[in-house]
N, C-alpha and C positions, 0 to 999 in steps of 0.2 A: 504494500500500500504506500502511495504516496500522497506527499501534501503540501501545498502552497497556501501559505496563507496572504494575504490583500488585506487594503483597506484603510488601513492604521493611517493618524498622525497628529497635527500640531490640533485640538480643539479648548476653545475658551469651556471655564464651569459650566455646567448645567447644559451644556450643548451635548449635539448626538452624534455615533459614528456608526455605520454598519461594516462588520468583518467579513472577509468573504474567507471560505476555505476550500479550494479545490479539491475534488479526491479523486485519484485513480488507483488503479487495481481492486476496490469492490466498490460493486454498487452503496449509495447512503443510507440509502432505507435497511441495507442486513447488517451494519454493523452497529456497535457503541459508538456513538463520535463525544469530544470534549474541548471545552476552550481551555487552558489553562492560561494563568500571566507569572512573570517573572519582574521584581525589579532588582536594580544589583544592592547586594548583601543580606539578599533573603530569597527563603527557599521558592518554589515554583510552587503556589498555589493553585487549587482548582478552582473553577468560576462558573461552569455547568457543563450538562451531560444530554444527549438524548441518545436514547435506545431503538431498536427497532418499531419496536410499539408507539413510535412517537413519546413515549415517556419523559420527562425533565425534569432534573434537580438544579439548582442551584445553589451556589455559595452564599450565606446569610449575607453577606457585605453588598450582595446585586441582587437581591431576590427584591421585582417589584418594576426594577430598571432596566434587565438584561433580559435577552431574549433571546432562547438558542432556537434554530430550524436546522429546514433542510430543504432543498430544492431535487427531487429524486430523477427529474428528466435533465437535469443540468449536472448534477452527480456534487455538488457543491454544499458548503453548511456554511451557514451564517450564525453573527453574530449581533444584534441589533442593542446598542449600548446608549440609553437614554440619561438624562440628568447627570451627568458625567462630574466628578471630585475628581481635585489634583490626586488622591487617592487610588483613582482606578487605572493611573498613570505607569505604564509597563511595555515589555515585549507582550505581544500576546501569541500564546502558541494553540494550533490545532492539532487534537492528539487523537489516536485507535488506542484505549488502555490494552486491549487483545491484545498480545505482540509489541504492545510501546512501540506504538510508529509515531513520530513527532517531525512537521512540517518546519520549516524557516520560520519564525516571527516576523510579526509586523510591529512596528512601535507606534503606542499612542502615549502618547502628551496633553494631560489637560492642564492647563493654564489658568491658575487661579487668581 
């Protein structure tokens, strides 16, 4: 499986970004997909999940504001990140926990 992820970059507070993540080698709809973020000197947190079933969790810090999909004829997973804190400020990575396949980051910036 591979993964690019898109989308990231400089946004003022309270503004909105949508992530894109590309996926090849399986189809979106049969796998687990996950956003996770990284900033430097701390660990790579998760930030949501969806499953086959369309299921989704998310991390207490973006439950309300974030918004995981998937586009299943475009083979892509999105991120749609609302009311944005210098907080939610990071690389953000697309990940298969199956097999830990983790795409390139994108970095977002929110500017408070």
């Amino acid at each position: 499986v591979q993964l690019q992820a898109s989308g990231g970059g400089l946004v003022p507070a309270g503004g909105s970004l949508r992530l894109s993540c590309v996926v090849s080698g399986s189809p979106v709809s049969d796998i687990i997909l996950a956003w996770y973020r990284q900033v430097p000197t701390k660990q790579r947190e998760f930030v949501a999940v969806i499953d086959p079933d369309a299921r989704t969790k998310y991390a207490n810090s973006v439950k309300g504001r974030f918004t995981i999909s998937r586009d299943s004829a475009k083979n892509i997973l999105f991120l749609r990140m609302n009311t944005l804190t210098s907080d939610d400020t990071g690389v953000y990575y697309c990940n298969v926990p199956v097999g830990q396949y983790w795409g390139r980051g994108t970095q977002v910036t929110v500017s408070s």
